[in-house]
ZAMARGU-4260 file (C-alpha; in steps of 0.2 Angstrom, whole numbers, plus 5000, padded with zeros to 4 digits):
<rodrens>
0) 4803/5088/5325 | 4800/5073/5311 | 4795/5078/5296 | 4775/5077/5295 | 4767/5073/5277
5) 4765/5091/5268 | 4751/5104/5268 | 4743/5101/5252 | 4728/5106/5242 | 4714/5095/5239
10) 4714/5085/5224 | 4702/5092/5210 | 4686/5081/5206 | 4668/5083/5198 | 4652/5085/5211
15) 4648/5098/5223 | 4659/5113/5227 | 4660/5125/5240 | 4651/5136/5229 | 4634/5132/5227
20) 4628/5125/5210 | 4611/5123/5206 | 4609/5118/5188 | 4613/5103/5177 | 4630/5095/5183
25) 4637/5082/5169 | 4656/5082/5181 | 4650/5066/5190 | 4652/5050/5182 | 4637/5041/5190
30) 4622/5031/5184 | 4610/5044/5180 | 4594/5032/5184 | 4599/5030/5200 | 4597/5027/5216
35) 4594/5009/5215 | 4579/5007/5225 | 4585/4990/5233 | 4601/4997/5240 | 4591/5012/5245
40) 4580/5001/5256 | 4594/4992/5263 | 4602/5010/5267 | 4587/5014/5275 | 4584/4995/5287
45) 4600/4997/5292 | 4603/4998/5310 | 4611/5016/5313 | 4609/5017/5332 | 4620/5006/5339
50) 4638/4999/5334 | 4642/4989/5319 | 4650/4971/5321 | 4669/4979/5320 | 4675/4967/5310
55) 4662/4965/5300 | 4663/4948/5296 | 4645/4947/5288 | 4646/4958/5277 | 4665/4953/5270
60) 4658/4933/5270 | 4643/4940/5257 | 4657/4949/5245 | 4666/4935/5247 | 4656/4921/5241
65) 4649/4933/5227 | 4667/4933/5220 | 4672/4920/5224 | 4686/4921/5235 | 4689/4920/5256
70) 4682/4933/5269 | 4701/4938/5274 | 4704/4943/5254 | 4691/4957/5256 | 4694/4973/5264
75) 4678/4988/5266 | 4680/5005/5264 | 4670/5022/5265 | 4675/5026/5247 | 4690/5021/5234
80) 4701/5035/5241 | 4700/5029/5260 | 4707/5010/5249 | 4721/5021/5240 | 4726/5031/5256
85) 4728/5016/5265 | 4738/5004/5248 | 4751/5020/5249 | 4755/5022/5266 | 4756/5003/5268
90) 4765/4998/5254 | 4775/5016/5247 | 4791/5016/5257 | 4797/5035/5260 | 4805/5040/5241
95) 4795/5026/5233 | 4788/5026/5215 | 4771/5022/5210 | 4770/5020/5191 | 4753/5026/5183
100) 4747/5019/5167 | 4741/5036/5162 | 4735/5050/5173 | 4730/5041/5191 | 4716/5047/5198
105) 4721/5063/5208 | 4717/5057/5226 | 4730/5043/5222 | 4740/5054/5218 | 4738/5067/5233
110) 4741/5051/5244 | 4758/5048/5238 | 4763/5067/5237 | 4758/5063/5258 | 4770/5048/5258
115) 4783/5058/5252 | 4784/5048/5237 | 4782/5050/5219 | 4771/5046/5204 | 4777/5043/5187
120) 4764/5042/5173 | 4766/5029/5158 | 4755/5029/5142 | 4757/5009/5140 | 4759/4995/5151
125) 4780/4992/5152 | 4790/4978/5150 | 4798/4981/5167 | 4798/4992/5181 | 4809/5006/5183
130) 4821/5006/5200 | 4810/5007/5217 | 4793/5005/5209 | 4781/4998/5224 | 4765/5000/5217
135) 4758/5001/5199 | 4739/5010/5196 | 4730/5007/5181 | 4712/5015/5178 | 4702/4998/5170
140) 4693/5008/5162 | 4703/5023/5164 | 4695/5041/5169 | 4693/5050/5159 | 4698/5041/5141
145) 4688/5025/5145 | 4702/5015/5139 | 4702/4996/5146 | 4716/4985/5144 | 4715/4968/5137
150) 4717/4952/5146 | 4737/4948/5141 | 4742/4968/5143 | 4732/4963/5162 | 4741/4947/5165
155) 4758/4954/5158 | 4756/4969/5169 | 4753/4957/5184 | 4769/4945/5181 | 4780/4961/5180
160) 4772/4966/5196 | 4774/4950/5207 | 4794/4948/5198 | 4798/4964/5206 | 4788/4964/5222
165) 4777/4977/5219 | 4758/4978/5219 | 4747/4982/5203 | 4732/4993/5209 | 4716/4989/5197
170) 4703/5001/5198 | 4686/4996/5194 | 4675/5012/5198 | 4667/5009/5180 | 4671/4993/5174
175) 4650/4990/5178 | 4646/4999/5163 | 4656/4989/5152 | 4655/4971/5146 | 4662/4959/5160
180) 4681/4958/5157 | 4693/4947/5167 | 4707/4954/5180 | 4720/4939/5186 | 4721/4934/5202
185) 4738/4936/5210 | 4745/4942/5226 | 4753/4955/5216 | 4736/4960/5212 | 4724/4973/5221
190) 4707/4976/5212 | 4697/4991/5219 | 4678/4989/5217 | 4666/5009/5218 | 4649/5001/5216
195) 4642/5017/5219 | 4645/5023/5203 | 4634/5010/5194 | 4620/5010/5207 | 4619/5028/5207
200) 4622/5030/5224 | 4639/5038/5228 | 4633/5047/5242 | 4634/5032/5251 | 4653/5030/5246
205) 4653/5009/5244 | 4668/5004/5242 | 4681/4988/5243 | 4695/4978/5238 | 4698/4962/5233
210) 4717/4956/5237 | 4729/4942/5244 | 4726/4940/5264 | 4741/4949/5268 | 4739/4966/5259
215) 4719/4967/5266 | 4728/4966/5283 | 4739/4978/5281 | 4724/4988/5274 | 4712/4984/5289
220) 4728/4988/5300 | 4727/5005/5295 | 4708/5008/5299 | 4701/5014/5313 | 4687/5004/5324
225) 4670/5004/5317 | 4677/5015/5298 | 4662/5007/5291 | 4646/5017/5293 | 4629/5005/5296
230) 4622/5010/5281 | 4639/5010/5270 | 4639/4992/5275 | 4622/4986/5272 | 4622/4992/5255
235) 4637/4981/5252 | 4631/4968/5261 | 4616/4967/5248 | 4626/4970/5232 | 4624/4952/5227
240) 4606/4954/5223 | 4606/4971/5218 | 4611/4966/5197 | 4592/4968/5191 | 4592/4987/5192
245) 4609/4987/5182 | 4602/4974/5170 | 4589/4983/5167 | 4596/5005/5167 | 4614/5002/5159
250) 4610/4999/5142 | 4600/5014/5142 | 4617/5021/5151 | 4626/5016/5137 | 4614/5022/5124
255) 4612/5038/5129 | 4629/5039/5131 | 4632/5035/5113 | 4621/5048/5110 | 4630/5061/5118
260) 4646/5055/5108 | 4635/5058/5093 | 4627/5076/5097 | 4644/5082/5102 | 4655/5076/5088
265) 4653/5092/5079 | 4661/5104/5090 | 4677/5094/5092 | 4686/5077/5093 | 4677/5066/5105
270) 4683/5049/5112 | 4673/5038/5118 | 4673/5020/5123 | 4656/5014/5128 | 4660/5021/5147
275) 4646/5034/5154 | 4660/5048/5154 | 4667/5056/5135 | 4681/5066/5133 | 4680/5082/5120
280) 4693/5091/5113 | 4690/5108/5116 | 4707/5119/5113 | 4705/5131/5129 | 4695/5118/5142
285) 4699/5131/5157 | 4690/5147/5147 | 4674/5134/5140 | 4671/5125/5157 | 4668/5143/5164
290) 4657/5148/5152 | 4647/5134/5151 | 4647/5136/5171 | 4639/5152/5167 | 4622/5144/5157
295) 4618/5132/5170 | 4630/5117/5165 | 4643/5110/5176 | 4656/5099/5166 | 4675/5092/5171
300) 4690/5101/5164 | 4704/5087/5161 | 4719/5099/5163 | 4722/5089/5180 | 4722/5073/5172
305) 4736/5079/5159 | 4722/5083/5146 | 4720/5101/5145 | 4713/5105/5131 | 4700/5093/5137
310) 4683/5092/5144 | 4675/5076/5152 | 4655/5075/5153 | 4644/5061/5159 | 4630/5057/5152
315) 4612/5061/5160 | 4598/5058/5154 | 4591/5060/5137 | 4583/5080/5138 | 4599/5086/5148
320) 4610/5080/5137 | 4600/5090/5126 | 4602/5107/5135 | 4621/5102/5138 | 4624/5100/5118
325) 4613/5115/5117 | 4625/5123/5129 | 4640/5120/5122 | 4633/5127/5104 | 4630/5142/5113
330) 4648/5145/5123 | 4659/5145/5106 | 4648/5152/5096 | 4649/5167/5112 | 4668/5166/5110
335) 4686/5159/5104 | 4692/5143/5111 | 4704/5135/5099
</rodrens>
């Protein structure tokens, strides 16, 4: 019998749980003035009884012309994981390396435990790529620091990539709630795109790549007919006029998330870089995320990004951050944590 990819559990994220949770849940980084009511229309129009167009050659043409780039360079997805799944078991060879400028996010690196490959994690962008490197991931910004690389560590990164053949993954999830920033355009270069987030509609999963003709086919290769839901395509189909509602709610994002930074600062080392999501240094993250758990407060323990004394909270809106601060004042003064 071949060997079949392993029996593994599933990667550890923010949201929902099996377990019902019913209070204030600061573990998903995702605009908190959301839905955007356009995209919700366009949810709603779309035509859910019969088919999509397969190849969804309307919806890829829109995306394309926003960016700036041709139909055939744009490959859809039900969600970022689906692209990530799909990069590996394309382009990671059996015993493969994908080299992670810091912690990956963890369904990238599920998918690669799958391939029988493995992930090595970097804290900077290298000079060269170690032996049997096919892909390279790099958060941009990264989850959950919010660190964002510059334009020459970006177009350094990209060189080493296409001199040794491999493909440099860019994940965008939250470059949105950032100032624009440039990515170059390669054929070494992959750039994954989770408008979701920004729109405050991740329920939805929106999600695509932009990358050479070649690697979207071997994407779309592994897809199976119709992978798009109606509604999932219409709301990227109306991206392009979708920006007033992030003109207008992501500075509030932003400030409220300063905010946070602010209220929190007391309790512990907190980094921040204008991202909706903050990181705070806690000393026992495991012990402090149950506890706050038991008041009502659901936040992300960062042991599974290589953090552990961690926790990851994203902001809401002004009178939850409130009760989260409050919260947090109330668990260790309830208990030891250092």
């Amino acid at each position: 019998m071949p060997d079949l990819p392993p029996l593994l559990p599933r990667a550890p994220h923010g949201g929902p749980t099996a377990a019902p949770f019913t209070g204030l849940d600061f573990s998903v980084n995702a605009n908190p003035y959301g839905p955007n009511p356009m995209l919700m229309r366009a949810l709603r129009a779309a035509d859910h009884a019969h088919y999509p167009d397969p190849s969804y050659a309307g919806v890829r043409a829109r995306l394309a012309a926003w960016h700036g780039v041709e139909a055939d360079e744009v490959a859809l997805s039900v969600g970022a994981s689906d692209l990530l799944h799909r990069l590996v078991r394309a382009f990671l060879p059996p015993g493969g390396t994908l080299l992670s400028v810091q912690a990956p996010f963890g369904e990238l690196a599920r998918a690669v435990a799958l391939a029988w490959g493995r992930v090595e994690v970097i804290k900077a962008v290298p000079a060269r790529l170690p032996p049997g490197t096919a892909l390279v991931y790099v958060g941009h910004p990264h989850n959950p620091t919010g660190h964002r690389h510059t334009p020459e560590e970006l177009q350094a990164l990209s060189d080493t990539c296409a001199a040794a053949q491999a493909l440099l993954i860019v994940d965008e999830a939250y470059a949105p709630f950032l100032p624009a920033s440039w990515v170059p355009r390669s054929v070494s270069v992959v750039r994954l795109l989770s408008p979701g987030k920004a729109h405050g509609l991740v329920g939805a999963r929106p999600a695509y790549a932009l990358a050479a003709r070649e690697v979207v086919a071997r994407m779309d290769n592994l897809a199976p007919a119709w992978h798009l839901p109606a509604g999932t395509a219409a709301v990227l189909a109306a991206l392009p006029e979708a920006g007033a509602f992030l003109a207008e709610t992501l500075p509030w994002v932003r400030q409220n998330a300063e905010g946070l930074a602010a209220a929190l600062r007391p309790f512990g080392a907190v980094e921040h870089h204008g991202t909706p999501y903050l990181t705070l240094e806690v000393g026992d993250a495991a012990r402090l995320t149950a506890a706050l758990l038991e008041r009502g407060v659901k936040v992300r323990d960062c042991t599974s990004y290589s953090f552990p004394g961690r926790l990851r909270v994203s902001t809401r809106l002004p009178e939850e951050n409130a009760r989260l601060v409050e919260a947090v004042r109330a668990a260790l003064n309830g208990g030891h944590y250092g």
